[in-house]
N, C-alpha and C positions, 0 to 999 in steps of 0.2 A: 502240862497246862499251867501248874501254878509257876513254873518259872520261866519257861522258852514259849508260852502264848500265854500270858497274864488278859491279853484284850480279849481271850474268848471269853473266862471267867468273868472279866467287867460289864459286860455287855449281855449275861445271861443274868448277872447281877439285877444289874438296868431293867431287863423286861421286868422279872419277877417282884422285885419292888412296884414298876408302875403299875402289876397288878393287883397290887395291894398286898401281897405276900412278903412274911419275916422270913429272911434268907441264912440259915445257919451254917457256918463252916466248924463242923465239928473239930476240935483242939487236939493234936493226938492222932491221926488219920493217917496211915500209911500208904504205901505203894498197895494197888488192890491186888499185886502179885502177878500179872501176866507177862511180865517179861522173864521172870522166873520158874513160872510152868509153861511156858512155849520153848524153857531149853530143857525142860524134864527135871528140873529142879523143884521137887514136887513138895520136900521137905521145910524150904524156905514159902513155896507158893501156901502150902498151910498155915506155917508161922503167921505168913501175913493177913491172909483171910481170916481166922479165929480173932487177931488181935482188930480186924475192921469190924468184926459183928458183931464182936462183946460193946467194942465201942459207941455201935449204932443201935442196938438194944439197952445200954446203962440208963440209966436215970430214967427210967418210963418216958425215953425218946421214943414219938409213933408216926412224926412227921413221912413223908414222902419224901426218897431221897433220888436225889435229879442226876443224870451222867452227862456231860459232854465230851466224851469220849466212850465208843459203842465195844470196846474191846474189854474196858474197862469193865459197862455195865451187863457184857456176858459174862465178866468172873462171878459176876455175883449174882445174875439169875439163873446159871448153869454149872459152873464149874465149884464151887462151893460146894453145891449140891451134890453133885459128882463126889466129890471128895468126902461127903458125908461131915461136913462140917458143922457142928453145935449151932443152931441158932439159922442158920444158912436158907432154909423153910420160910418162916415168919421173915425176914428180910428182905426176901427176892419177892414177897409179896407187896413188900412198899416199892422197889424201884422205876424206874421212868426212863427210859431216854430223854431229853429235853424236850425235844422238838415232840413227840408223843403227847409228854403232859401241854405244854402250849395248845397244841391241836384240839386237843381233849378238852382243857380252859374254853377256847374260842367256841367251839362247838356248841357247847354248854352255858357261856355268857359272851355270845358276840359285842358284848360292848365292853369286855374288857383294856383289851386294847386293840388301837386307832394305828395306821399305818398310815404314810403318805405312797402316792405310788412310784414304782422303780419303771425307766427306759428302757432297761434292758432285757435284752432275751434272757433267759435264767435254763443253766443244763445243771441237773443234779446226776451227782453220782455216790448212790447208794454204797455204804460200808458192807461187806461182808457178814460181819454181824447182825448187822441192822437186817439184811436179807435172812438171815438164817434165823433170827430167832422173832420175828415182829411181820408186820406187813408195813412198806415205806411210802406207802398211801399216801401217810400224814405230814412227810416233808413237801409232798406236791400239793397240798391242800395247802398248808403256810405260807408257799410260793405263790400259790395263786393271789393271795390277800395284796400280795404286794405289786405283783405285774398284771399290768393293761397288756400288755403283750404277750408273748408265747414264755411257756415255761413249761418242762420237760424230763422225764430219765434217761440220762444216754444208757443203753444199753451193752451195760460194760459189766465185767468180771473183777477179778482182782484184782488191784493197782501193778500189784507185782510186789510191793514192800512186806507183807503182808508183817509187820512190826519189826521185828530187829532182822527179820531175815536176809532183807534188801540192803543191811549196813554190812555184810560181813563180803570181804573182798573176795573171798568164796563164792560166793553166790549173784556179785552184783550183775555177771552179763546175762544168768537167768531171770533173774529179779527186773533187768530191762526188755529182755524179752516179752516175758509175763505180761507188760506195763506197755504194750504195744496196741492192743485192740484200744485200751483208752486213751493213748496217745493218737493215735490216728482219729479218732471222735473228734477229741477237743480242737486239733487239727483242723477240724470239718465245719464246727461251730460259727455264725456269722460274726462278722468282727465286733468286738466289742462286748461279746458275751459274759455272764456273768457266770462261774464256774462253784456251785457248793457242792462241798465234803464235808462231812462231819467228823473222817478219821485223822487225827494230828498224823500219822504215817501216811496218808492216802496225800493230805498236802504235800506235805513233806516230797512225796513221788511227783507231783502233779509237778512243782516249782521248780523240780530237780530237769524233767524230761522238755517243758513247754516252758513255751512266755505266758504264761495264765498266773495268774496271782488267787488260787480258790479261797474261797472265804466258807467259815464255818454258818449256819444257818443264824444263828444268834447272834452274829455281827451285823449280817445285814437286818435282821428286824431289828436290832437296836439302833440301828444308824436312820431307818424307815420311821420309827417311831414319834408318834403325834402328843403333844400335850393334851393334857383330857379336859 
């Protein structure tokens, strides 16, 4: 995210400030370690994880910390834990997915923030993660705020990328196999439809297999977004 999709980060930015919230990029933040324990490099995936919680527990930090990426914010409300990681407890207690805490916001203070409305049909497709640890209720609820029109889960499985798995030349004619049910959806889609993913891999597949361009949930509410 911080260097091959900077606009997701700008744009989650963007909301969060307009809702009046101080946005901290803690200094010092490593890889939160999932490409490292998904090859069983379980040694380096600790390193990393101890050195993100000492981080985000120092200084009497108690803020809520936000993911935009779903792969990401199950090392930390699952896999830490797992791992029995110092601190790992108390921290998976503050995390969010973005789109969660937003939902959560609105809910709570519908006058946060103002949307203008989108044309488009809107097809989401849920992260893996996102399914297995949360309910994704709350991207269809966000979706709604924006579209006069229809807006939806396509009813898909795994992209097929499932993170580095779909890079290795080993693996890519399974990995487009896998990425078949949701190819054929988007496929289906009326023209012009608007495509959100939340997983940088899940794009990544989506761009790779179709002409769809999916957009992370927090591009389009920040591009939607109303002056107050």
């Amino acid at each position: 995210m911080r260097y091959y999709e900077p606009n997701v980060g700008i744009a989650a930015v963007k909301l969060l400030e307009a809702a009046g919230y101080e946005v901290i990029l803690p200094t010092g933040r490593e890889c939160c370690g999932r490409p490292a324990f998904s090859q069983g490099n379980l040694a380096k995936a600790m390193r990393l994880g101890q050195h993100n919680l000492e981080l985000l527990t120092g200084g009497g930090l108690n803020a809520p910390i936000l993911f935009l990426e779903p792969s990401c914010h199950s090392m930390f409300v699952e896999d830490y834990l797992e791992m029995r990681l110092p601190g790992a407890e108390q921290v998976a207690a503050r995390c969010w997915q973005i789109e969660e805490f937003l939902d959560e916001l609105l809910r709570r203070e519908p006058e946060a923030l103002h949307f203008q409305l989108l044309p488009e049909y809107v097809a989401i497709h849920a992260h893996c993660h996102t399914k297995a640890l949360t309910n994704p209720a709350y991207m269809h609820r966000l979706m709604m705020r924006l579209s006069d029109r229809k807006v939806t889960f396509m009813n898909t499985g795994c992209c097929g990328m499932a993170g580095g798995f779909g890079m290795l030349e080993s693996k890519y004619d399974l990995s487009v196999e896998v990425a078949k049910p949701l190819v054929e959806k988007i496929h289906s889609l009326p023209y012009g439809s608007l495509v959100v993913a939340a997983g940088a891999s899940c794009r990544q597949q989506i761009t790779h297999l179709t002409r769809v361009r999916p957009r992370h949930i927090v591009e389009v509410l920040a591009e939607a977004l109303l002056a107050p």
